[in-house]
C-alpha positions in Angstrom: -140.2 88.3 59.4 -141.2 85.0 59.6 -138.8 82.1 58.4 -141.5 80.6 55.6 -142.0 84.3 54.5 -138.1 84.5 53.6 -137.8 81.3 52.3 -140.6 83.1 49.8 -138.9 85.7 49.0 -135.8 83.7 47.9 -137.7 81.3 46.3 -139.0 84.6 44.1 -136.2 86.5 43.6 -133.1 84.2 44.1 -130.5 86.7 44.1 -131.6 88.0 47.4 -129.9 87.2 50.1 -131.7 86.1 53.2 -130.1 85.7 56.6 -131.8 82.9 59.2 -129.9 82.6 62.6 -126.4 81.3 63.0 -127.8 79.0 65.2 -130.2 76.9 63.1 -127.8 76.8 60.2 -125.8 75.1 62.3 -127.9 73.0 63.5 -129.1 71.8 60.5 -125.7 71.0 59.2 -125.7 68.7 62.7 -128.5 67.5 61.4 -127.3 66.6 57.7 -123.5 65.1 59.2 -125.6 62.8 61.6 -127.9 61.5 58.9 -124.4 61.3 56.4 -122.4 59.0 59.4 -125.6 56.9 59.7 -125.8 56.1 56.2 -122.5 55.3 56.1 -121.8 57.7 53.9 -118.3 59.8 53.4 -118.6 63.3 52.5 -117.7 62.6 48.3 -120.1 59.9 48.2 -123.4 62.0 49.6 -121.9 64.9 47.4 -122.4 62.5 44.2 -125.5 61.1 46.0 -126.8 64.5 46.1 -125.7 65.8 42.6 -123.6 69.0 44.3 -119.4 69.3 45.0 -117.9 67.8 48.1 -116.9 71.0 49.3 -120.9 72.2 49.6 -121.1 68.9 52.2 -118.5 69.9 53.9 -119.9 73.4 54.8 -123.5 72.4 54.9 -122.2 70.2 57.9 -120.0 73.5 59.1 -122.6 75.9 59.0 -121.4 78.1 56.2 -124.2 80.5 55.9 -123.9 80.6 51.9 -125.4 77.8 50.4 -127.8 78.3 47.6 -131.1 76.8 48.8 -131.2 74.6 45.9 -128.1 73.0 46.7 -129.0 72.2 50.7 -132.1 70.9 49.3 -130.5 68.3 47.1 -128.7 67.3 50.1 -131.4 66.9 52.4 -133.5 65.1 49.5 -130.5 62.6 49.3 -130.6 61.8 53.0 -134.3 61.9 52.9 -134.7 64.6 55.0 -137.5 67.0 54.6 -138.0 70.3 55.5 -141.3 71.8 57.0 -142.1 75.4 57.2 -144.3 76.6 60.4 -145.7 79.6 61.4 -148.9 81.2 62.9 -150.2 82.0 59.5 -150.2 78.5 58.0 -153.8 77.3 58.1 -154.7 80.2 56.3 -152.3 79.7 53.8 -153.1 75.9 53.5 -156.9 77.6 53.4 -156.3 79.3 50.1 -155.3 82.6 51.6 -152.2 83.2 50.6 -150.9 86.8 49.6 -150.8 87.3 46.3 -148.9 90.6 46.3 
């Protein structure tokens, strides 16, 4: 299943659970710690940046695999990060294709 296609689903139903690799969470919470020490920003001032607890920075940047979606997004809006969803099927989404199912 393609990563867009489960960011979908838990954008529908949002008490499904959906599992991406151990690897990118972890590299995204690379990602958000880098951004966070370039800002010059402690962990309990992005938190209050970002609107969420400190303890959600802290395993954003740890790779806990349980943050809700909404929460990493606040994060990633407060670093001004953004997130981009690719796959083979996205011109014909962007074309007015999309499943409606």
């Amino acid at each position: 299943m393609l990563l867009f296609d489960l960011i979908l689903i838990l954008i529908k139903f949002t008490v499904m659970a959906v599992k991406i690799g151990s690897e990118k969470i972890q590299e995204i919470g690379r990602i958000v710690q880098f951004h966070r020490k370039e800002a010059g920003l402690s962990r309990i001032d992005l938190a209050d940046i970002a609107g969420v607890g400190k303890t959600v920075v802290y395993d954003i940047e740890n790779g806990k695999e349980t943050v809700r979606l909404k929460t990493l997004f606040n994060v990633l809006g407060a670093l001004n990060i953004s997130l981009s969803l690719n796959s083979p099927l996205m011109d014909r989404f962007k074309g007015g294709n999309d499943a409606q199912s």
